[in-house]
N, C-alpha and C positions, 0 to 999 in steps of 0.2 A: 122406638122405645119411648114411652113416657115417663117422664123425669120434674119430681121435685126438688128444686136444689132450696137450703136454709144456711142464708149464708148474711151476716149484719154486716159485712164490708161489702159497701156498693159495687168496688172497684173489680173484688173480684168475682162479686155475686153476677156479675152482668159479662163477664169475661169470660164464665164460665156459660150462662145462656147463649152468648154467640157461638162460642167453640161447639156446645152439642148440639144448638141448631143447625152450625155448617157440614156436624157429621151425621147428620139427618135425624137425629132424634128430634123429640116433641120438651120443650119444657113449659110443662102445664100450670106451673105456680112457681113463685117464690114464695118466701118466709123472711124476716129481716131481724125474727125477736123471737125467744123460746117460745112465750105464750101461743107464739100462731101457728106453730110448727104442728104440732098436734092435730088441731081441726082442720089445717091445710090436706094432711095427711090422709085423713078420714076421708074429709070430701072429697079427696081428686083418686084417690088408691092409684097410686102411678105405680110402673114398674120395676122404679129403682128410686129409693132417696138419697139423697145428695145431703149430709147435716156435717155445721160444725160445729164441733166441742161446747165451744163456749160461745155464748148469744147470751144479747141484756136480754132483760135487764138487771143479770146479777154478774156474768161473764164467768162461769165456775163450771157448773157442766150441762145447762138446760138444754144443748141439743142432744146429748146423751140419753138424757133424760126423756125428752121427747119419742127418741129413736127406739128405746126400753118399750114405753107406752106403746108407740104404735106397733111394734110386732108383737105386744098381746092384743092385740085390737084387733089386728090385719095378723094372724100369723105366718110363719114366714114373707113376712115384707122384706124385698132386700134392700139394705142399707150400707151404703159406703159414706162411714165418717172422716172428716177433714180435722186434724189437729195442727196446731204450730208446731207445738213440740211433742217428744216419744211419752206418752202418760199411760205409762205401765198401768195404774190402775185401773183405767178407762178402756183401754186395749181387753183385759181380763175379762171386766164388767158384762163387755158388749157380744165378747167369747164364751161365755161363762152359760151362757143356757146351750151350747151345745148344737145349735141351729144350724141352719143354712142360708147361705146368701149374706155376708157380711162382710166388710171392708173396714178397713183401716189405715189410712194414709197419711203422710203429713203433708201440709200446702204446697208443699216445696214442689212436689211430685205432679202439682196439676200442671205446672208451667212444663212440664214433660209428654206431652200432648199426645205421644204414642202410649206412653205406659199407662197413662190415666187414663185413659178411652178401654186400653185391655183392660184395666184390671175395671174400671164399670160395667163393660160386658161380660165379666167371669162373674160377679157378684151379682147381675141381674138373671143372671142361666143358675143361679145358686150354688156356684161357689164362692171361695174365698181372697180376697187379696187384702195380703198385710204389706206391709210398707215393710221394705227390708232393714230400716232400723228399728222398727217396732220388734220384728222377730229377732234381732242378734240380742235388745234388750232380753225378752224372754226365754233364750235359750242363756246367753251369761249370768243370770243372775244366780241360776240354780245351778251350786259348784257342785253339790255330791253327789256321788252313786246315782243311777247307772249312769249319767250323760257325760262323767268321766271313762265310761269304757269305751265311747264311742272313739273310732279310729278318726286321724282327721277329715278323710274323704265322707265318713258314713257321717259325720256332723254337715259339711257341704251339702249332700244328699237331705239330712234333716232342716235346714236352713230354705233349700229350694222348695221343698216338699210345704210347709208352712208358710211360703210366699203362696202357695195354690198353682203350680208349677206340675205336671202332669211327667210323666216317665222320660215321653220323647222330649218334651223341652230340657227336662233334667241331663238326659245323656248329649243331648248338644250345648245344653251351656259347659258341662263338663268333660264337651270330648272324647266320652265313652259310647260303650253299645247298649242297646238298650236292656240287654241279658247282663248288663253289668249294674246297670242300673236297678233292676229289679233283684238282683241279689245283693245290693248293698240296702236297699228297701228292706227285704225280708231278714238281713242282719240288724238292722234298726228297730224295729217292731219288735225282735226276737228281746233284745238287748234293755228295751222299755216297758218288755212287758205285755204288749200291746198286740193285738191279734190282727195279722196279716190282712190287707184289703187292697183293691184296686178299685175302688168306687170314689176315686177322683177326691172332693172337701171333706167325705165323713174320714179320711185316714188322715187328712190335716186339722179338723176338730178333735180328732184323736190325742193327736201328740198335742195340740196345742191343751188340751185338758187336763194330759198331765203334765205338762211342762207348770200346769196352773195350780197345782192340788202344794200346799204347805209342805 
């Protein structure tokens, strides 16, 4: 896999090139500042970017911004962004066209060197991986109707389903069968409004769009 990572901290801009060298991907560039994130981007079209949030030289959200750019440049570019913290708006932003192939994580999570590795192979095969406090933010923030009818299993179920968590991983994180699992799925859906699918990130761009809608 070829991978651009755009990362202004040396320390772990370079921790992060070893770690996917040793698990045998290619990293084709770095980036160390908003401005270069872009044209790095273009010229190399790698098959998954690696951006964080905030890069000088204003430190606000120029890797966002980059990442925005290049998937109308490169459509569907997959992008897994790196945040410190949960920044609900940036989460939304990045969610918010509906796409495939996108990430969200916080730093925390790269020193977790199994989960990180998964969740840049779900986002480069074009699914989704959010960072499981990215999602508890966007499922608590919205108290009203419907995701108060949700039972608290079918919230679990919702919770997993928006990490980018597939049926069988869902019934063995939850110690269910998989026929339980897909009918707490089809209670979810039912319950949101939202029209039944098994096609893997377009039913978690699903709910994650309306979990996004005012």
């Amino acid at each position: 896999m070829r991978v651009v990572i755009a990362e202004d901290n040396a320390l772990l801009r370079e921790g992060m090139v070893l770690l996917l060298s040793s698990a045998g991907h290619e990293v084709v560039a770095v980036a160390a500042t908003g401005p270069e994130v872009l044209p790095t981007l273009l010229e190399h079209r790698p098959d998954v970017a690696v951006l964080d949030v905030r890069m000088p030289p204003g430190f606000r959200d120029e890797g966002l911004r980059a990442a925005l750019a290049a998937r109308r440049e490169i459509p569907a570019l997959p992008v897994l962004v790196l945040s410190q913290y949960v920044e609900e708006a940036y989460a939304a932003e990045l969610l918010g066209g509906g796409a495939s192939g996108v990430g969200y994580l916080l730093k925390d999570r790269v020193g977790r060197v199994d989960e990180f590795l998964d969740a840049l192979d779900r986002v480069a095969s074009g699914g989704t991986a959010l960072d499981p406090e990215v999602v508890t933010e966007l499922l608590t923030r919205r108290r009203d109707d419907p995701l108060e009818s949700l039972t608290p299993r079918e919230r679990e179920v919702l919770h997993l389903m928006a990490e980018g968590r597939d049926n069988a991983t869902i019934a063995k994180t939850l110690v269910v069968s998989d026929r339980a699992v897909s009918k707490h799925i089809g209670n979810v859906f039912a319950k949101l409004g939202l029209p039944p699918s098994d096609s893997g990130h377009r039913r978690v761009l699903a709910v994650l769009a309306y979990l996004k809608k005012d």
